[in-house]
N, CA, C and O of each residue as an XYZ file, in Angstrom:
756
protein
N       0.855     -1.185      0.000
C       0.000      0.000      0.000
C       0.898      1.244      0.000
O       1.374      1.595      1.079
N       1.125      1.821     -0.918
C       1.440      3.365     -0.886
C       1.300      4.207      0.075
O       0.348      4.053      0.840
N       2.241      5.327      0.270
C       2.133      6.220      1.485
C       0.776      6.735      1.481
O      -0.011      6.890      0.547
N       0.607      7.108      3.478
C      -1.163      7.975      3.103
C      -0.648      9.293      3.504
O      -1.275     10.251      3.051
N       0.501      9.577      4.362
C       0.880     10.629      4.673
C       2.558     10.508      4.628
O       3.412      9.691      4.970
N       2.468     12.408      3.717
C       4.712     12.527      3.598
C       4.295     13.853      4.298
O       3.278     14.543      4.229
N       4.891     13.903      4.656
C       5.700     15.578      5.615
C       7.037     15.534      5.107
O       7.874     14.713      4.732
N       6.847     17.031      5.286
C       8.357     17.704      4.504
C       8.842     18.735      5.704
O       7.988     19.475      6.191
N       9.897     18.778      6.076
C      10.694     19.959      6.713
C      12.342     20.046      6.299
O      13.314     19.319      6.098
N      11.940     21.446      6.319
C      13.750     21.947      6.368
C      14.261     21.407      7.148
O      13.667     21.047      8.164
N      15.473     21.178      6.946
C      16.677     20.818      7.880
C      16.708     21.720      8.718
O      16.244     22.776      8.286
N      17.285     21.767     10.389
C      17.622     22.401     11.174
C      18.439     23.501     10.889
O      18.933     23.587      9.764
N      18.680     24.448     11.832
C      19.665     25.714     11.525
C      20.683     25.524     10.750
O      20.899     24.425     10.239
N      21.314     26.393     10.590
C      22.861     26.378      9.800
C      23.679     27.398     10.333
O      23.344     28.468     10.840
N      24.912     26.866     10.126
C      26.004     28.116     10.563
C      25.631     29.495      9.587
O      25.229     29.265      8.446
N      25.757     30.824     10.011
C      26.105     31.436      9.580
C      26.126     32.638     10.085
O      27.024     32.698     10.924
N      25.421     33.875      9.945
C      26.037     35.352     10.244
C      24.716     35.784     11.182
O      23.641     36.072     10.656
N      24.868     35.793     12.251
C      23.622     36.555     13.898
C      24.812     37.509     13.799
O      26.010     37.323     14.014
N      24.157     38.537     13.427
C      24.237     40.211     13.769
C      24.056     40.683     15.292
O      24.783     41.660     15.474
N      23.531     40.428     16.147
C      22.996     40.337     17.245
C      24.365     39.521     18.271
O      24.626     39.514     19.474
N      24.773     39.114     17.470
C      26.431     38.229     18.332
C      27.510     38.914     17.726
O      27.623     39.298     16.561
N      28.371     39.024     18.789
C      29.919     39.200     18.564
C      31.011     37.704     19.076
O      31.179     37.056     20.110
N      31.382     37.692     18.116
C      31.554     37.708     17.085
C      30.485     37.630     16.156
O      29.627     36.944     16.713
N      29.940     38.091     14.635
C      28.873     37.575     14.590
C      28.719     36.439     13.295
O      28.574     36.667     12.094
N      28.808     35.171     14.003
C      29.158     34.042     13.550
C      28.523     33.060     13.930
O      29.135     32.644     14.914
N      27.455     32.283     13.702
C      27.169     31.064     14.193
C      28.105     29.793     13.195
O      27.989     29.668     11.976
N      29.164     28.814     14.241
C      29.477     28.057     13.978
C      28.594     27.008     13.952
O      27.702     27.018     14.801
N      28.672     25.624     12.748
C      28.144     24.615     12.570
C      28.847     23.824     13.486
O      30.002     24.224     13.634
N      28.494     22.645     14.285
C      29.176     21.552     15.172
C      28.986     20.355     14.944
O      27.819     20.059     15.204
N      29.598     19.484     14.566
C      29.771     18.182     14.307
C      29.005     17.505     15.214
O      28.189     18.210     15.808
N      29.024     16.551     15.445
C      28.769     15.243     16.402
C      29.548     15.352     17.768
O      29.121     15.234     18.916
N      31.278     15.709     17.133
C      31.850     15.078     17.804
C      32.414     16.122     18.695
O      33.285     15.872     19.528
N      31.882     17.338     18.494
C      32.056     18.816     19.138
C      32.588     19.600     18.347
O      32.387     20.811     18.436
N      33.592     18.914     17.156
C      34.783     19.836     16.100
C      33.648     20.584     15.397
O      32.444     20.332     15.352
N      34.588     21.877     14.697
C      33.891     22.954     14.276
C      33.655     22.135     12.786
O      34.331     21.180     12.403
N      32.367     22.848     11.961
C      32.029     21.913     10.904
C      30.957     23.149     10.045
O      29.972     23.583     10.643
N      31.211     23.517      8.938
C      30.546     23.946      7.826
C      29.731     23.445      7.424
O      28.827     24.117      6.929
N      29.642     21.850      7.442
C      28.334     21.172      6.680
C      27.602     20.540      7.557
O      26.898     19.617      7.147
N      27.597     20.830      8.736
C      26.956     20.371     10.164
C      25.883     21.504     10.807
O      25.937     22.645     10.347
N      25.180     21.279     11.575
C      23.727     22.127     12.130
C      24.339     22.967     12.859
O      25.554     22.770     12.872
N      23.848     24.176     13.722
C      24.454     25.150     14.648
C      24.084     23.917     15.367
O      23.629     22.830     15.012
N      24.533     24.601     16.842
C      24.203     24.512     18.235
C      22.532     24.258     18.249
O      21.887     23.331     18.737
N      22.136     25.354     17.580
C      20.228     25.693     17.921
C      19.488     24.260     16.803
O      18.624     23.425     17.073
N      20.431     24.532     15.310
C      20.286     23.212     14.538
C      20.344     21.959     15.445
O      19.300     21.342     15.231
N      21.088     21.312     16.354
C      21.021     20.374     16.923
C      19.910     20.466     18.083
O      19.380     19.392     18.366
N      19.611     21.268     18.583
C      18.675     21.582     19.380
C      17.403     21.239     19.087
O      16.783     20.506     19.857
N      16.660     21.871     17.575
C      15.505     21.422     16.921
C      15.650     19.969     16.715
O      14.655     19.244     16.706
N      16.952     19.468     16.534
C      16.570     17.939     15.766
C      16.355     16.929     16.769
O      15.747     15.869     16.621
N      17.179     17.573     18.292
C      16.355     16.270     19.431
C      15.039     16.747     19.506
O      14.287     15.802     19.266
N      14.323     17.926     19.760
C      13.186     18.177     19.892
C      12.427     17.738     18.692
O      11.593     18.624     18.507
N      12.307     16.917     17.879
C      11.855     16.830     16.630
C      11.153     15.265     16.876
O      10.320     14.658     16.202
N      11.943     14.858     18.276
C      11.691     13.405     18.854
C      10.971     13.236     19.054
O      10.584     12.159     18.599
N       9.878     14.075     19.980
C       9.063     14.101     20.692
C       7.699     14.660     19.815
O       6.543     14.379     20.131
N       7.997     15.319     18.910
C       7.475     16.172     17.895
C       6.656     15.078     17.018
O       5.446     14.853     17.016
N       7.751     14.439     16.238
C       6.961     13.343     15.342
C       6.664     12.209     15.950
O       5.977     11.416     15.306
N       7.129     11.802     17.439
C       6.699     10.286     18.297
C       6.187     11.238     19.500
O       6.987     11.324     20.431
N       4.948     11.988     19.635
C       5.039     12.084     21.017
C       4.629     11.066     22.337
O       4.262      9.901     22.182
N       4.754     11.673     23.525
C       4.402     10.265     24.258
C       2.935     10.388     24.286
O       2.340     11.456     24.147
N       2.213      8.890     24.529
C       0.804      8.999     24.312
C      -0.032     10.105     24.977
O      -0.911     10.556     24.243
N       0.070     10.775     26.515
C      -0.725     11.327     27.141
C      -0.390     13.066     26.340
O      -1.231     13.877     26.727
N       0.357     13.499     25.633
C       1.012     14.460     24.904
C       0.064     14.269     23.363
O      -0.523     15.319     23.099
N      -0.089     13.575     22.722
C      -1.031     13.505     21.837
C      -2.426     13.904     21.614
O      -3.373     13.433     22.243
N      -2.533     15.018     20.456
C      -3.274     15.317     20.120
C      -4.439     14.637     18.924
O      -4.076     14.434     17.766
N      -5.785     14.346     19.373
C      -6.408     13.656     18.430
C      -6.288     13.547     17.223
O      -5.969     12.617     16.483
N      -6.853     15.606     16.928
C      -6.827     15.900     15.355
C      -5.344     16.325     14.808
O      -5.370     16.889     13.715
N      -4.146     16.155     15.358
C      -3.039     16.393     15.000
C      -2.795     15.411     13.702
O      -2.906     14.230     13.371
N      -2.300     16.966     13.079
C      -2.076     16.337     11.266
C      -0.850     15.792     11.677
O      -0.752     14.891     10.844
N       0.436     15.681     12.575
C       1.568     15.477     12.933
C       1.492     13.389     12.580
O       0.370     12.901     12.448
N       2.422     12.693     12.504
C       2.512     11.367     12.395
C       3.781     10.616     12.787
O       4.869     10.934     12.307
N       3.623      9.518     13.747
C       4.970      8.747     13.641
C       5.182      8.181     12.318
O       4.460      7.403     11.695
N       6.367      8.737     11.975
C       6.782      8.091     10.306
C       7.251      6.766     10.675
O       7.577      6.230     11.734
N       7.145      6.236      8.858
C       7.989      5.104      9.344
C       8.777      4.889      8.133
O       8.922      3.777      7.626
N       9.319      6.040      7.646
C       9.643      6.113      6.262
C      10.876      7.580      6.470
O      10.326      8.582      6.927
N      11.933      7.687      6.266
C      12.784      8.448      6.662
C      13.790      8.957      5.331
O      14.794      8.357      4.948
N      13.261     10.156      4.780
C      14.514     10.449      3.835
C      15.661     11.787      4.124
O      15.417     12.550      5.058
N      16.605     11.951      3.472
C      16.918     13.148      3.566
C      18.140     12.767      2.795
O      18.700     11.693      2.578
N      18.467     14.562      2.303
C      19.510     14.718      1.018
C      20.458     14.196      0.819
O      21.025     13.989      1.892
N      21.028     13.819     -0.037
C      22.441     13.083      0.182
C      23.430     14.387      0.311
O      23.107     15.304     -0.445
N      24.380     14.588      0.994
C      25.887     15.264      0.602
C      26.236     14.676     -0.420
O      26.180     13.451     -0.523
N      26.712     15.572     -1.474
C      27.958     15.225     -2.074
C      29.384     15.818     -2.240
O      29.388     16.894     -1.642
N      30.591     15.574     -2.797
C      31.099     16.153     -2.975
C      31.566     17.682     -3.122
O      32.368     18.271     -2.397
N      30.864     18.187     -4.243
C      30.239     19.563     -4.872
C      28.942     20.355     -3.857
O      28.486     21.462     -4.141
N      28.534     19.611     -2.772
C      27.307     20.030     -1.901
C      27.671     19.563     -0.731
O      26.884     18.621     -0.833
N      28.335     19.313      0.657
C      28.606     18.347      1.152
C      27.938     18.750      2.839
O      28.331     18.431      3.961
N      26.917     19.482      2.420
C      26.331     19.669      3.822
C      25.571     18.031      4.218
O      25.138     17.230      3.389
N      25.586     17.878      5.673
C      25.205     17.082      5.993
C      23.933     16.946      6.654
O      23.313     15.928      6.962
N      23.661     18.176      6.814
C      22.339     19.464      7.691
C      20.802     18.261      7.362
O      20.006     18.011      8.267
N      20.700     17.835      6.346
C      19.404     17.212      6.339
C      19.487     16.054      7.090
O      18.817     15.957      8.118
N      20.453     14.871      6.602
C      20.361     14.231      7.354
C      20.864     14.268      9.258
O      20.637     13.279      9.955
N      21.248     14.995      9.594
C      21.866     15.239     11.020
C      20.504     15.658     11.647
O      20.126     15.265     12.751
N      19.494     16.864     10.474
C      18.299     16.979     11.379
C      17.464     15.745     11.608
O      16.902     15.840     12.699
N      17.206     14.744     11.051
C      16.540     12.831     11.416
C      17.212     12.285     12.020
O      16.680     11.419     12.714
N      19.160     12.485     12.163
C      19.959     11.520     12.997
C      18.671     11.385     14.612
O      17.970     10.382     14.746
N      18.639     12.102     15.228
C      18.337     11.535     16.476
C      16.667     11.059     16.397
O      16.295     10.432     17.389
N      15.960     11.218     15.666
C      14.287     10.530     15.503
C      14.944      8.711     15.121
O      14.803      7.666     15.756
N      15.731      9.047     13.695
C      16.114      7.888     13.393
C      16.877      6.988     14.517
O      16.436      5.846     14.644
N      17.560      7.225     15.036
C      18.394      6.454     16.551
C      16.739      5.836     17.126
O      16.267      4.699     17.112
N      16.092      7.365     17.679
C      15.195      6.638     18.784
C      13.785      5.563     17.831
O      13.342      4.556     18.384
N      13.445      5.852     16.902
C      12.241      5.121     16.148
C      13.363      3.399     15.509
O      12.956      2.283     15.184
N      14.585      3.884     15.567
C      14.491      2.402     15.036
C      14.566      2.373     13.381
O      14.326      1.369     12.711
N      14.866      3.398     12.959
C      14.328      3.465     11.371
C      15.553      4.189     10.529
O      15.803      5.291     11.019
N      16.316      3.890      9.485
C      17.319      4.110      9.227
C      16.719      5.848      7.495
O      15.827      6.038      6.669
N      17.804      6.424      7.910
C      17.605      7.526      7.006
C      17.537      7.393      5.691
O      18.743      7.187      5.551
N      17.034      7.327      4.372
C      17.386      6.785      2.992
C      17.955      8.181      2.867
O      17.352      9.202      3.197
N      19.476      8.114      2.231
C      20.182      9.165      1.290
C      20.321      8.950      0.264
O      21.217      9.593     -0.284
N      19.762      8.231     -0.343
C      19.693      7.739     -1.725
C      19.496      9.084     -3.227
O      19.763      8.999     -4.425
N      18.946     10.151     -2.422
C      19.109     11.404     -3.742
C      19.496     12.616     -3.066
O      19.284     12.954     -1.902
N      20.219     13.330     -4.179
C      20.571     13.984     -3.917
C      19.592     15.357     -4.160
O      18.401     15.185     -4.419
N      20.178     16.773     -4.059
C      19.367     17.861     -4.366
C      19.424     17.731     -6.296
O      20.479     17.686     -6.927
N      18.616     17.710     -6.658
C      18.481     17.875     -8.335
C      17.497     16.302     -8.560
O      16.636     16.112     -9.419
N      17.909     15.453     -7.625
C      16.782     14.347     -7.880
C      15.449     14.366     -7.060
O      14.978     13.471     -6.358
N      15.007     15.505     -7.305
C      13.760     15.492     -6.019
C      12.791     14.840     -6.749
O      11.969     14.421     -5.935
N      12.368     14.450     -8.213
C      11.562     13.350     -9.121
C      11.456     11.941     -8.441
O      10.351     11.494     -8.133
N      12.342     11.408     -8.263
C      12.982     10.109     -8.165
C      12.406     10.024     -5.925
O      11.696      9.209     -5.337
N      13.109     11.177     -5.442
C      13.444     11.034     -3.945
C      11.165     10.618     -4.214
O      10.682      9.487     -4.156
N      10.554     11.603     -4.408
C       9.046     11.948     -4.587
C       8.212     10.196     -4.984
O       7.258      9.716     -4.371
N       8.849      9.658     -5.994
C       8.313      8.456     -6.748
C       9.214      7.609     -5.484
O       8.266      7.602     -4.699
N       9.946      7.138     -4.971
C       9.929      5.938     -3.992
C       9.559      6.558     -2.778
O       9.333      5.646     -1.982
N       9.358      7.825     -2.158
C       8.787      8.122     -0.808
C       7.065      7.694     -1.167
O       6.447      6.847     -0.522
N       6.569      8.374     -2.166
C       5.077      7.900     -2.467
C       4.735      6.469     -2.175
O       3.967      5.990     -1.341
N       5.476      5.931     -3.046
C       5.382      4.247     -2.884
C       5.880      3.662     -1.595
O       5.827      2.437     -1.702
N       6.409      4.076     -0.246
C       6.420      3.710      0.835
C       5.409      3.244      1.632
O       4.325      3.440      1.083
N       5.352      2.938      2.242
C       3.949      2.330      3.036
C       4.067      2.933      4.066
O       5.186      3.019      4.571
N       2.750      3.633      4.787
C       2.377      3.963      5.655
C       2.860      5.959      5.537
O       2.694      6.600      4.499
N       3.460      6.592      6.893
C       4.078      7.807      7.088
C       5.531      7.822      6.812
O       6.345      7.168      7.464
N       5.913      8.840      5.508
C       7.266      9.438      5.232
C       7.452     10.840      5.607
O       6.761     11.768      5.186
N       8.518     10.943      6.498
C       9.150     12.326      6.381
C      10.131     12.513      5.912
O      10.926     11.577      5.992
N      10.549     13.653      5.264
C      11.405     14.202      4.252
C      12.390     15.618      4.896
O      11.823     16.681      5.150
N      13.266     15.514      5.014
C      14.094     16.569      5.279
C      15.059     17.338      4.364
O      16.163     16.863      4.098
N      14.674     18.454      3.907
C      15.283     18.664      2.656
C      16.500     20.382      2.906
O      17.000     21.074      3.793
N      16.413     20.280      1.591
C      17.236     22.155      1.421
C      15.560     23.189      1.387
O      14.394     22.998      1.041
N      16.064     23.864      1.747
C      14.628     24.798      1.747
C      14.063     25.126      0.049
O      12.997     24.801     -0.473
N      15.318     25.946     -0.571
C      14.796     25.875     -1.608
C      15.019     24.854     -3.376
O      15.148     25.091     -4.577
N      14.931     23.535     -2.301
C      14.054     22.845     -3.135
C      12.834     22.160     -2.519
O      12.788     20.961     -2.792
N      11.861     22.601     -1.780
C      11.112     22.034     -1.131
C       9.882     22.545     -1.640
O       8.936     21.870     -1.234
N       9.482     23.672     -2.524
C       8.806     23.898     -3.614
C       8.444     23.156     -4.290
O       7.247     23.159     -4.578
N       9.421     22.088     -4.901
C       9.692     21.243     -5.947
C       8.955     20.152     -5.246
O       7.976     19.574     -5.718
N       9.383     19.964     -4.322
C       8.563     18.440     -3.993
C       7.982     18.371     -3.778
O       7.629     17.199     -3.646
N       6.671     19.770     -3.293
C       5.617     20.024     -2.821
C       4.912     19.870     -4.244
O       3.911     19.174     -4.415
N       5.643     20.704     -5.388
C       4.805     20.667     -6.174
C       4.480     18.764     -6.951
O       3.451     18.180     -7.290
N       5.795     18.415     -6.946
C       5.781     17.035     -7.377
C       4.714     15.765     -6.505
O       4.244     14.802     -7.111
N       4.511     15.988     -5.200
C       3.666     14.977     -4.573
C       2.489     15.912     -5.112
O       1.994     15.390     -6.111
N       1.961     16.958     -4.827
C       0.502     17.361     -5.225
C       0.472     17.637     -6.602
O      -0.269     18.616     -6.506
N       0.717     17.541     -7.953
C       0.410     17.722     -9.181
C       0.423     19.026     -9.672
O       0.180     19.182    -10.869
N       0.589     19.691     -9.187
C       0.432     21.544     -9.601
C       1.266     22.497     -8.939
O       1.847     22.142     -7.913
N       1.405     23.632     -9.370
C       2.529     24.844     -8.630
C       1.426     25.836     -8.137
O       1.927     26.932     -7.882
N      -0.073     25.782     -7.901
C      -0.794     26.008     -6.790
C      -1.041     26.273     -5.584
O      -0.926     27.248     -4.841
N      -1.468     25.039     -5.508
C      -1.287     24.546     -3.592
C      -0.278     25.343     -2.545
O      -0.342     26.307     -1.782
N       0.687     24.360     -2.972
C       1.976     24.607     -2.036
C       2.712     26.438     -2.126
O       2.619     26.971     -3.232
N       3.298     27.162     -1.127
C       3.900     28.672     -0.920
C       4.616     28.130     -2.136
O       4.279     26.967     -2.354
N       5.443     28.577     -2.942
C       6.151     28.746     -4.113
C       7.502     28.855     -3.988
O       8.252     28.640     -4.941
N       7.982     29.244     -2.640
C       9.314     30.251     -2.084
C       9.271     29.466     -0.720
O       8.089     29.278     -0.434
N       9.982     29.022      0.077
C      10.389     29.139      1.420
C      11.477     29.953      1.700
O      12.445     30.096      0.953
N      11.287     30.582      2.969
C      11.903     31.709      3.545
C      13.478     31.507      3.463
O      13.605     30.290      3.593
N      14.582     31.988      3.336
C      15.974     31.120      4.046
C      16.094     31.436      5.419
O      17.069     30.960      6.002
N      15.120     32.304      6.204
C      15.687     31.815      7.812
C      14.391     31.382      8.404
O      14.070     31.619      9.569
N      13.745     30.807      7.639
C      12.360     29.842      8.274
C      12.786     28.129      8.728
O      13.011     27.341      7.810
N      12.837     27.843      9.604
C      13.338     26.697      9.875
C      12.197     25.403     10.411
O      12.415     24.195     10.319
N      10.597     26.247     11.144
C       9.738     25.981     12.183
C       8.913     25.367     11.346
O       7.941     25.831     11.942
N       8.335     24.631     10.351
C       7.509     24.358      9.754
C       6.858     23.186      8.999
O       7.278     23.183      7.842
N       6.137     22.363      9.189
C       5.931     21.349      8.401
C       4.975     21.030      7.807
O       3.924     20.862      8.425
N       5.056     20.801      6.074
C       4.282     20.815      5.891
C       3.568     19.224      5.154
O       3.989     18.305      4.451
N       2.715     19.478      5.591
C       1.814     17.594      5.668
C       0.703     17.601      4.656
O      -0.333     18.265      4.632
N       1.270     16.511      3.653
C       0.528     15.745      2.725
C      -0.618     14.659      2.709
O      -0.171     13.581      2.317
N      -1.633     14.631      2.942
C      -2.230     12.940      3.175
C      -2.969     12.964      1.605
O      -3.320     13.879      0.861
N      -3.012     11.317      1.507
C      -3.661     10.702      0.362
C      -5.288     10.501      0.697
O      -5.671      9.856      1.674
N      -6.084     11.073     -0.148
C      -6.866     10.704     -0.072
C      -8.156     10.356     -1.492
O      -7.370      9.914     -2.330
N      -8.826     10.331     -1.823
C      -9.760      9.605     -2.696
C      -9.724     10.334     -3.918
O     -10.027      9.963     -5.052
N      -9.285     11.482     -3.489
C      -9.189     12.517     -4.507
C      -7.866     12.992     -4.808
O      -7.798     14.171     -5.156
N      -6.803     12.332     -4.750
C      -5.448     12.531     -4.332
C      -4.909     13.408     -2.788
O      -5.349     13.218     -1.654
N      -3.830     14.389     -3.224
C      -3.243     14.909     -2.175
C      -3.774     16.363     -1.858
O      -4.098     17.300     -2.587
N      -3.725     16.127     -0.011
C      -4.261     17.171      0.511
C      -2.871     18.519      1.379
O      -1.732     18.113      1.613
N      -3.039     19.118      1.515
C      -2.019     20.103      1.944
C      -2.337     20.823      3.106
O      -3.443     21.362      3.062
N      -1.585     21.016      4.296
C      -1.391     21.767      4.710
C      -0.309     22.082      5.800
O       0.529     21.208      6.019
N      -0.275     22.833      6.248
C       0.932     23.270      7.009
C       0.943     23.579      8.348
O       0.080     24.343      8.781
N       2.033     22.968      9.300
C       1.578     23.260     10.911
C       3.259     23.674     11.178
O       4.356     23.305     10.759
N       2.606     24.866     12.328
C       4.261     24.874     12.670
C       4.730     24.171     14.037
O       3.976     23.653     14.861
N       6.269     24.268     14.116
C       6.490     23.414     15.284
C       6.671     23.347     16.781
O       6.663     22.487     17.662
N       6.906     25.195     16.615
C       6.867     25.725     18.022
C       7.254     24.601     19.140
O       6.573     23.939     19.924
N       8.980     24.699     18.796
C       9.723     23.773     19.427
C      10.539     24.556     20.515
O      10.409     24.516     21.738
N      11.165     25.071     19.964
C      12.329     26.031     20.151
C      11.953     28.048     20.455
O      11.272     28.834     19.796
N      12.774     28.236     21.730
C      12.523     29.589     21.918
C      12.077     30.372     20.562
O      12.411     29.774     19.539
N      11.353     31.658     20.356
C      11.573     32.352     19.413
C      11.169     31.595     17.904
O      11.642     32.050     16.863
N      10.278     30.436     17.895
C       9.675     29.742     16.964
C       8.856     30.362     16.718
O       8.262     30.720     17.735
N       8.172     30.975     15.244
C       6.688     31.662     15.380
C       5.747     30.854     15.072
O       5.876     29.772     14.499
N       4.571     31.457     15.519
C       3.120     30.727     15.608
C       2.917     30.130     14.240
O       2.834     28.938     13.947
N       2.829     31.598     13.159
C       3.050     31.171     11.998
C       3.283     30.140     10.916
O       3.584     29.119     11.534
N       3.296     29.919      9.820
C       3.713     29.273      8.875
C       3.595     29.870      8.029
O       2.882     30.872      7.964
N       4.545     29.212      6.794
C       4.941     30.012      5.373
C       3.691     30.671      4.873
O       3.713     31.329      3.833
């Protein structure tokens, strides 16, 4: 049976320039504490444990009509060479640890066709962790049209997910934010 529900989110923070800090620099951090360019900030690692609880919450924390889902279907971008951030998958490293469920990196950014046609055909809930701006693309590719889905995601929007389900009439859309993290807005795109 084909997926009934994909969710899509940006990858967690990224290093780069808070005006508001002196120095004003947000470093990316590895795993292993070393400084890292293709790794999440500090706040990036922050969203991605909170992301645990987010897509598995514990039962008495659950909301009925919550469009939210334990996946059981896990993708995110490949690094490559020429691209070698690791930011998508590092934001699933810790869901993937605790669910038990291993990350597919199988495409990269330019194959979002391909990533779209085997997440569909998954069974049950896929989430997708991508680059922001290609997440247009895959919005438009699971729902059939450049309609529906915002057209643009923000580059310092990080809070947002947006959820696909299958239904009789194909795919439905909409968007919840995650209001995880200090300074998350209510909002969505």
């Amino acid at each position: 049976m084909p997926a009934s529900k994909i969710m899509l989110i940006r990858h967690s923070e990224k290093p780069g320039k808070d005006p508001a800090q002196l120095p004003p620099v947000i470093r990316g951090v590895a795993p292993d504490g070393t400084k890292s360019k293709d790794s999440l900030s500090v706040r990036g690692w922050q969203r991605a444990g909170a992301l645990v609880r987010f897509f598995d919450p514990l039962p008495e924390k659950t909301e009925p009509e919550s469009a939210i889902a334990r996946p059981s279907a896990l993708f995110a971008c490949k690094a490559l060479p020429t691209n070698s951030s690791l930011r998508p998958q590092q934001t699933l490293w810790p869901l993937s640890d605790f669910l038990k469920v291993p990350v597919n990196v199988d495409f990269a950014e330019g194959e979002e066709q391909g990533l779209v046609e085997v997440a569909r055909g998954k069974e049950g809930v896929v989430l997708i962790s991508w680059k922001h701006n290609k997440l247009p693309t895959i919005a438009n590719l699971i729902l059939g049209d450049t309609t529906t889905a915002p057209q643009k995601w923000p580059i310092d929007h990080f809070s947002t997910v947006w959820v696909f389900d299958r239904g009789d009439q194909g795919w439905s859309f909409r968007q919840v934010p995650q209001r995880l993290l200090a300074e998350d807005p209510e909002t969505v795109i």
